[in-house]
C-alpha positions in Angstrom: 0.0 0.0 0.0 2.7 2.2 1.0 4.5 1.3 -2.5 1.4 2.1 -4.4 1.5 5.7 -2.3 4.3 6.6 -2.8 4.3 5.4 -6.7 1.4 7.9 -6.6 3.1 11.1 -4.9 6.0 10.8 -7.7 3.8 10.5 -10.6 1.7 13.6 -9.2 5.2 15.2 -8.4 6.2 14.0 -12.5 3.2 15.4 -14.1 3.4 18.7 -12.2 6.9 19.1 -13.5 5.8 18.3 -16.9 3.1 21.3 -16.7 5.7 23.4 -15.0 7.9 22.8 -17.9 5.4 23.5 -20.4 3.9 26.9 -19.2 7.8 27.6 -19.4 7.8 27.6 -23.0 6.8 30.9 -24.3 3.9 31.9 -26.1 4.4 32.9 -29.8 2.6 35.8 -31.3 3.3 37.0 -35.1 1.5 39.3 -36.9 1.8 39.7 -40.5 0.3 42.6 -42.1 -0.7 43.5 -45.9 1.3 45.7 -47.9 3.4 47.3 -45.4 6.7 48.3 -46.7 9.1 49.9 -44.4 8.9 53.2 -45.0 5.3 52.7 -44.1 6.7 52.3 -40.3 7.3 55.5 -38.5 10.9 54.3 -36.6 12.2 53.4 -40.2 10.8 56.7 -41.8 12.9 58.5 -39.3 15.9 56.4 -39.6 16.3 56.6 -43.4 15.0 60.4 -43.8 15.7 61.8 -40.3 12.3 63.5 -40.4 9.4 62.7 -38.5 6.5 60.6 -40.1 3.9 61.4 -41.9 1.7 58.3 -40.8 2.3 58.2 -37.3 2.7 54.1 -36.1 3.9 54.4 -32.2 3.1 51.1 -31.0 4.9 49.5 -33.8 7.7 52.1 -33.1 7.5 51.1 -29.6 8.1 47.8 -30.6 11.8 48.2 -32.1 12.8 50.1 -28.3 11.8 46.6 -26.8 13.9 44.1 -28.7 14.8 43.6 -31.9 14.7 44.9 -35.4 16.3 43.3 -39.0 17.6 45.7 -41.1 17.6 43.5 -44.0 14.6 41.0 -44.1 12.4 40.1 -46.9 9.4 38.6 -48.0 9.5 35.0 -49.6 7.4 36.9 -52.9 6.8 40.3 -53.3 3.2 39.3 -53.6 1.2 38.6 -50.8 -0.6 34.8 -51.7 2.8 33.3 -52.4 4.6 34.5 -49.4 1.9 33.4 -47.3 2.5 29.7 -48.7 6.1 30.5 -47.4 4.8 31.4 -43.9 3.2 27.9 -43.3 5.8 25.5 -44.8 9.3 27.2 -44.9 9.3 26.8 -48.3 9.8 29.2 -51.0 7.2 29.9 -53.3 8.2 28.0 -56.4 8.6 24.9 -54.8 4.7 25.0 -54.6 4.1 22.4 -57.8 0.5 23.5 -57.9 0.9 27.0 -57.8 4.6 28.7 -57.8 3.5 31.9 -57.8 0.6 32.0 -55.4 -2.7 30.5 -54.9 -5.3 33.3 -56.3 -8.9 32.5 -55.6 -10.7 30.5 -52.8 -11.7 27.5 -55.3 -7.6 26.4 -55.6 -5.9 24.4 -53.7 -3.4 25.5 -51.2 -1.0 22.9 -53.0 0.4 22.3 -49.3 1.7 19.0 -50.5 1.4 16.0 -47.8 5.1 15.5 -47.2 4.7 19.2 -46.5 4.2 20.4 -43.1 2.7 23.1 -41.5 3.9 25.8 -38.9 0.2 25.2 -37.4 1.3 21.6 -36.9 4.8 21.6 -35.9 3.6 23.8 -32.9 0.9 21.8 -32.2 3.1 19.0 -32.2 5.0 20.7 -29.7 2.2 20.9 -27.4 1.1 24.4 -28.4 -2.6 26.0 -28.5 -2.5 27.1 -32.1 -4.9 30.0 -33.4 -5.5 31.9 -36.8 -6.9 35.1 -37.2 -7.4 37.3 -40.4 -6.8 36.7 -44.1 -6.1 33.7 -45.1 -5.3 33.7 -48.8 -4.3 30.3 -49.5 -7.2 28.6 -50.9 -10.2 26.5 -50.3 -12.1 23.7 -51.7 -15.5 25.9 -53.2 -16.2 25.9 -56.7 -16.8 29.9 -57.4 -19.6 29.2 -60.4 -22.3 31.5 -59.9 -24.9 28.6 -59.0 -22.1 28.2 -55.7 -23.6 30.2 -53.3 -25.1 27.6 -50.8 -21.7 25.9 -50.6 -20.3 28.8 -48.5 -21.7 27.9 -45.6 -18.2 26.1 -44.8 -14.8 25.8 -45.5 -13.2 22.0 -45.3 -10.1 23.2 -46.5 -8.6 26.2 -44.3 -7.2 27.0 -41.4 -8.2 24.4 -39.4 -7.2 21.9 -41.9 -3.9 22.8 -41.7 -3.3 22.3 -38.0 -4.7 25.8 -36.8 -7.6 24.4 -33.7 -9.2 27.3 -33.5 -9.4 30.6 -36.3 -11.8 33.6 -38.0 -10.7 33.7 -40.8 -11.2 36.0 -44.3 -10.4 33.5 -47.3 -9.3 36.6 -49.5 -8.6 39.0 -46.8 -11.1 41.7 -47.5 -10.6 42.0 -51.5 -12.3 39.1 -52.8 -14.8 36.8 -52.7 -16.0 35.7 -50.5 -16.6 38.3 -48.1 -17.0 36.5 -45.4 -15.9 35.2 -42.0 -15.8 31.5 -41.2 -14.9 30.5 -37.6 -13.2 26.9 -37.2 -14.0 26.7 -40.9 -18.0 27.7 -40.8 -19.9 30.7 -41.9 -19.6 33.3 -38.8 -22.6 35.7 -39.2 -21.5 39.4 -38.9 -25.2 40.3 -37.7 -28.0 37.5 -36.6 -29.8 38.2 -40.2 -26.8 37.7 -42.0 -27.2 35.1 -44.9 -24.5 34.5 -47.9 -25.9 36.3 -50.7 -24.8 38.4 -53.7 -24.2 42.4 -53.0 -23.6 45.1 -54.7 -21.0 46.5 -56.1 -20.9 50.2 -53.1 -20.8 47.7 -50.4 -17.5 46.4 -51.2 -16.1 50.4 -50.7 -13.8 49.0 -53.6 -12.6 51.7 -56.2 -15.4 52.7 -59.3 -12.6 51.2 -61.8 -13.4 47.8 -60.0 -16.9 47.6 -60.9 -17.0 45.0 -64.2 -15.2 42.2 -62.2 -16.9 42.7 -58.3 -20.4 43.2 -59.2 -22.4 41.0 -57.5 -19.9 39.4 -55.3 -20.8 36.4 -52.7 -20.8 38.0 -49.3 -22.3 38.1 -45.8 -25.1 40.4 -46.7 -24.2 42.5 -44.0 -20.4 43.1 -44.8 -18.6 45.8 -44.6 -14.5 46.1 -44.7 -14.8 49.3 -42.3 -15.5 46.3 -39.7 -12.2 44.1 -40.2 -10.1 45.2 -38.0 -12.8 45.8 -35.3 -14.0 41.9 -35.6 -10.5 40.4 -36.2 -9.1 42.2 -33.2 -12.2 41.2 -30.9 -12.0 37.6 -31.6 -8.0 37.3 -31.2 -8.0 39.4 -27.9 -10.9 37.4 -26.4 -9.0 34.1 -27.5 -5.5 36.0 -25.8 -8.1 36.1 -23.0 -9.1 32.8 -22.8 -5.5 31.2 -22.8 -5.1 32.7 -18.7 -7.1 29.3 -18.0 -5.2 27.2 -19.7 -1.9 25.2 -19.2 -0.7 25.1 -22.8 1.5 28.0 -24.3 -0.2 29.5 -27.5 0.8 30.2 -31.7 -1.1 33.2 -32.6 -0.8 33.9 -36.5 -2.5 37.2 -37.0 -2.6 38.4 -40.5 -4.0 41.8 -40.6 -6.4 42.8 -43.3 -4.6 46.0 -43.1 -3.5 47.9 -45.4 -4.6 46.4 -48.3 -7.0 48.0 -50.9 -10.1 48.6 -50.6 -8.8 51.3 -48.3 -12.1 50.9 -45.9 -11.3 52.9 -42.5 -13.1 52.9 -39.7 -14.7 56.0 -38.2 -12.7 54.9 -34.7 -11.2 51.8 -33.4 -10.4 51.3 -29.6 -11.1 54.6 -29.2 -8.2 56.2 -31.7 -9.8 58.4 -34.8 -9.0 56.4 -37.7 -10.9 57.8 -41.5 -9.4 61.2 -41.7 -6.4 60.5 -39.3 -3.7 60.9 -42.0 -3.9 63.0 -46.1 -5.4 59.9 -47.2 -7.4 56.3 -46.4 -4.0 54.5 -47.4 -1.9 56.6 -44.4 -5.8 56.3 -42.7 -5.3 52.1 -42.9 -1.5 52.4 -41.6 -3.1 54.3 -38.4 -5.7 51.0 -38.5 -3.0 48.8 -38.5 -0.4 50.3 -36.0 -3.9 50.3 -33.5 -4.3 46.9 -33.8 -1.1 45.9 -32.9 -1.2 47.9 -29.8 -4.7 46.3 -28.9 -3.0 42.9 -28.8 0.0 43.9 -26.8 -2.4 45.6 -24.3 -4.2 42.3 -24.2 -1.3 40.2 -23.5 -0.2 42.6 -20.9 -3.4 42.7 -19.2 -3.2 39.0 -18.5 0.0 38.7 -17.5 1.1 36.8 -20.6 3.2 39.4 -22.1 6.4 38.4 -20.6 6.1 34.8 -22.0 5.4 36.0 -25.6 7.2 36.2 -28.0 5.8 39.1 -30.4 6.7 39.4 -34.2 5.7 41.9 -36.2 6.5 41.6 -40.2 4.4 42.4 -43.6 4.0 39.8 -46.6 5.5 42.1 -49.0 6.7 45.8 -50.2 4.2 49.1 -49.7 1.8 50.1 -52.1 3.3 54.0 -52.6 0.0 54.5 -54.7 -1.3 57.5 -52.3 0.2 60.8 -54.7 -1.2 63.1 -51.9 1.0 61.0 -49.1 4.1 60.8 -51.6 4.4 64.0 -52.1 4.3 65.0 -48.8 7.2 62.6 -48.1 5.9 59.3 -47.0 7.1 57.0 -49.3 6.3 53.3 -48.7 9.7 51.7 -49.8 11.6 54.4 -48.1 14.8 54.3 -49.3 14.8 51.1 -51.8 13.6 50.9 -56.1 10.4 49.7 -56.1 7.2 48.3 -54.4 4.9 45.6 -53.6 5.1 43.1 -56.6 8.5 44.8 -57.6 11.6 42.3 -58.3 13.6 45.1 -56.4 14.3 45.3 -52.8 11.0 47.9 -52.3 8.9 44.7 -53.3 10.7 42.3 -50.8 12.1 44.3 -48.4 9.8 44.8 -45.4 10.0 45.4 -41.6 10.7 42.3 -39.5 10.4 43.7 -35.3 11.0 40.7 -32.6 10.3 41.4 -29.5 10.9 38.8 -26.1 10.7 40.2 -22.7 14.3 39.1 -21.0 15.4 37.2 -23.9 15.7 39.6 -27.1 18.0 42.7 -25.6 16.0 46.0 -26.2 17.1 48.2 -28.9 18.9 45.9 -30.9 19.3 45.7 -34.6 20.7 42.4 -36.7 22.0 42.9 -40.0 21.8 39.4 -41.3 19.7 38.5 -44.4 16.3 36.9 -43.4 13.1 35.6 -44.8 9.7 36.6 -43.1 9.3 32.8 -43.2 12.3 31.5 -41.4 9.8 31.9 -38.0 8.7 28.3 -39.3 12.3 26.5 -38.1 12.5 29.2 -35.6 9.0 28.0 -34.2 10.2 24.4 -34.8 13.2 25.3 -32.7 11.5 26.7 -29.9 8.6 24.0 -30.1 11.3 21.4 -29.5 10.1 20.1 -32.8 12.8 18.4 -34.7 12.4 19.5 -38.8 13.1 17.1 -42.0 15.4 18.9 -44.1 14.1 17.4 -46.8 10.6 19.0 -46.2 11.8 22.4 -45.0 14.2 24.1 -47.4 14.5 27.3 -46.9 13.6 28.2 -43.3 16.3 28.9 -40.9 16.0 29.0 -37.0 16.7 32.3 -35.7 16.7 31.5 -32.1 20.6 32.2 -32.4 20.4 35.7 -33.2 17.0 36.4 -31.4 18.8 35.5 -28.0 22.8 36.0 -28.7 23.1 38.4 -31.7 24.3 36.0 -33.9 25.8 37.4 -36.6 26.8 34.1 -38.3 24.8 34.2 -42.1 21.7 32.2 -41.9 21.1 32.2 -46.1 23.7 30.7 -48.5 21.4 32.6 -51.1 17.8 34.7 -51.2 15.8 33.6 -53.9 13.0 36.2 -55.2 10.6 36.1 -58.3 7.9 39.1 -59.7 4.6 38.6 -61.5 5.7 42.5 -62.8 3.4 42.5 -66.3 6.5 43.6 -68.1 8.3 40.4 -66.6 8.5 37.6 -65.0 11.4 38.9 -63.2 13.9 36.5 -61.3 17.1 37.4 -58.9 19.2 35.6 -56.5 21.3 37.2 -54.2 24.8 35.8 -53.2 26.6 38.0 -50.2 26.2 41.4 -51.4 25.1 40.9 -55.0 22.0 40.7 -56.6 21.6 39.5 -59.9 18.3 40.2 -61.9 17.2 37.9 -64.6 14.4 38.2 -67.3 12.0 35.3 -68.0 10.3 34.2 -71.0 7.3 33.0 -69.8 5.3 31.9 -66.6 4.8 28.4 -66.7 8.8 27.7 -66.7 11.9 29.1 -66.2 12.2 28.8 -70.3 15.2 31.3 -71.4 16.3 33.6 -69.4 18.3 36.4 -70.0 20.8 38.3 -67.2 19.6 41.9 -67.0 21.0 43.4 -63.8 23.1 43.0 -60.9 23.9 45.2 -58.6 26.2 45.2 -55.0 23.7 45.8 -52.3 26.6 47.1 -49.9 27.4 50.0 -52.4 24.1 50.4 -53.9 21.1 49.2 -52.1 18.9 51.8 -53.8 19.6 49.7 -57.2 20.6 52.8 -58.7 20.3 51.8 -62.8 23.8 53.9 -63.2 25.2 51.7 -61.0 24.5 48.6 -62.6 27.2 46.4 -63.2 25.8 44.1 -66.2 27.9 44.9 -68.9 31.1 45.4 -67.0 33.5 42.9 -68.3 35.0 41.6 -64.9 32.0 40.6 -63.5 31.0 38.3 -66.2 32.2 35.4 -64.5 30.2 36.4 -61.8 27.4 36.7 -63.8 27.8 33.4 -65.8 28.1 31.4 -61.7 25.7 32.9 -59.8 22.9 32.1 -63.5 24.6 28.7 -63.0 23.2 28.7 -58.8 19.7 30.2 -59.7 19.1 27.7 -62.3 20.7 24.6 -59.9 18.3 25.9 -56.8 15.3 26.0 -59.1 15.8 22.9 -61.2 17.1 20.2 -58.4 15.8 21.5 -55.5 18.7 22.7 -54.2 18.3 24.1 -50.2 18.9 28.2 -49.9 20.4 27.6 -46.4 24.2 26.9 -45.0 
């Protein structure tokens, strides 16, 4: 009897330990916005003009005095459904076989291959709560014929389906159809006498030029993209809230519908003006944004969770810079690089990446290495205690090393990048401090292509086109290698890491 006691008292003892050792783990919160390039961000508006911002952002300012920001991250795509590919699977976009440059349209499929895995999964593996909030942009299983509409009511093939146990989700983020929110994968009224139905074009708020293709659009008949943020931000602070009572740590992926067009913004939300904040609905949208990242820090602090969070901050590709009234008054969303959002140059790719973890990431700390938004898949792995098949995960690299040490040690043996631009396709890879642009033939494959630019970062990050060192005779060895790399990575598979 004692025996059995005693056998008792340990296992208690045991299993306490166990719980102990998992509340130790720290929660993981990354938020991805939508077209947010750096210069959008006030703290990197300063930096690269020395003037204050136009579009005010101090909670995401805030965020780079409390740990750590990367002065030279980049999207996986400089288009938002193929980096968001990249952000569950560590993958870069082109080693999707069903779609290489991005799923567009909720009746494809995600082509999330099953020797893929999932960030959603690894951390559930790892004994993490996981929870998606936001767009989603990677597909579903509906067939968008007109006659469709009673099929909306659910979605078999999103977040949840990819590892995520509980999510509100926007399939197309707040630009397509359909326009509507499915929690845990079913239709989540906006109102009680919402039904899926077609609307009119006015409700969408899209632009007049939009008209011929969104006419009649499946939607909650009560939606309205003013009311993204507001529901989004609701749903992820009241799950924040629920995880007090829990003994699991938590993965929060929070992709913003912020700031991409329609331009929809709210009179107000959580009390801070929003429409008519800024000289136009784009700056207004930025205000939107920087808000709701300052509602889910308040949220974590306010149960006590902050300090076992780890809080990322990053955007799925370059700014927009299509506001005149905001350019000419100096806010420019690439800041200081050529280009924007869909751009084979660094103001397509280039975005803000923030990390911030209470007593583990030093405050006010800056890393210089090359990263991709979607290396926080082997980092998530790493801090999951989730061991990752190289063979499955080819281009994610853990940054637990420079997040806690400042590791400066290159992460990247190359950064891959590819533009839909309608004047390309446009290919690079990047090798140390050069950048090589190539120009393709066609879509579907790689087909000819033909070397068009190449540029040293160190000495000319802008890409200025005077500075292009193409046609100068000693660097066509250079050239004729680093064609020779892009076309090994894309034709055998080739890992970008060390």
């Amino acid at each position: 009897m004692y025996k059995i006691i005693r056998n008792l008292i340990v296992l208690v003892i045991l299993s306490s330990q166990v719980v102990m050792a998992q509340t130790k783990k720290p929660n993981i919160v990354v938020i991805m916005s939508d077209d947010i390039g750096v210069g959008d961000i006030g703290y990197y508006h300063k930096q690269l003009t020395g003037k204050e911002p136009i579009v005010p952002t101090p909670n995401i300012d805030k965020l780079v005095d409390l740990g750590m920001q990367f002065s030279d991250a980049h999207s996986p795509a400089s288009l938002c459904a193929p980096t968001r590919f990249s952000m569950m699977t560590g993958n870069l976009p082109y080693r999707n076989t069903n779609s290489p440059w991005g799923v567009w349209g909720p009746d494809r499929d995600a082509g999330i291959e099953p020797h893929f895995t999932t960030v959603a999964r690894i951390a559930k593996k790892g004994g993490y709560s996981t929870a998606f909030f936001g767009k989603w942009g990677l597909g579903g299983d509906w067939d968008s014929r007109p006659a469709a509409i009673s099929g909306y009511q659910k979605n078999d093939k999103g977040a949840p389906y990819y590892g995520f146990e509980y999510s509100v989700a926007l399939p197309e983020g707040i630009q397509n159809v359909p326009y509507v929110y499915y929690e845990n994968g079913k239709f989540m009224k906006i109102s009680a006498n919402s039904i899926i139905t077609r609307i009119p074009f006015e409700q969408l708020k899209y632009a007049d030029e939009a008209k011929n293709v969104k006419e009649g659009s499946i939607a909650d008949s009560n939606w309205d993209p003013t009311l993204a943020g507001s529901i989004l931000t609701t749903k992820a602070i009241a799950y924040i809230d629920k995880q007090v009572y829990t003994k699991k740590p938590f993965y929060l992926y929070y992709c913003s519908q912020a700031v991409h067009v329609p331009h929809s913004p709210p009179a107000a939300l959580n009390g801070v003006k929003i429409a008519g904040a800024t000289l136009g609905t784009h700056g207004d949208m930025i205000v939107e944004l920087d808000v709701q990242v300052g509602m889910l820090i308040a949220a974590l602090k306010k149960t006590g969770l902050y300090n076992n969070t780890l809080f990322v901050f990053t955007s799925d590709n370059g700014g927009l810079n299509e506001n005149e009234v905001l350019l000419k008054a100096g806010h420019n969303s690439s800041g200081q690089y050529k280009g924007k959002k869909a751009s084979i140059y660094e103001g397509g790719h280039r975005i803000p990446f923030i990390a911030v973890w209470p007593g583990k990431i030093k405050p006010k700390t800056q890393s210089d290495i090359p990263i991709y938004a979607s290396d926080m898949v082997a980092t998530i792995a790493s801090i999951t205690g989730i061991s990752l098949d190289k063979d499955k995960v080819l281009d994610s690299a853990d940054l637990l090393p420079v997040f806690i040490k400042g590791d400066k040690k290159p992460l990247h043996k190359y950064l891959v990048h590819a533009s839909q631009a309608k004047d390309g396709p446009f290919y690079a890879l990047r090798d140390g401090d050069y950048k090589l642009i190539l120009k393709g033939k066609g879509m579907k494959a790689l087909g000819e292509l033909t070397p068009i630019e190449l540029y040293n970062l160190k000495d000319n990050v802008q890409e200025k086109e005077s500075e292009n060192l193409i046609n100068k005779p000693e660097q066509a060895n250079r050239i004729k290698s680093m064609m020779k790399t892009y076309l090994e990575i894309r034709n055998d598979g080739v890992s970008t890491l060390f």
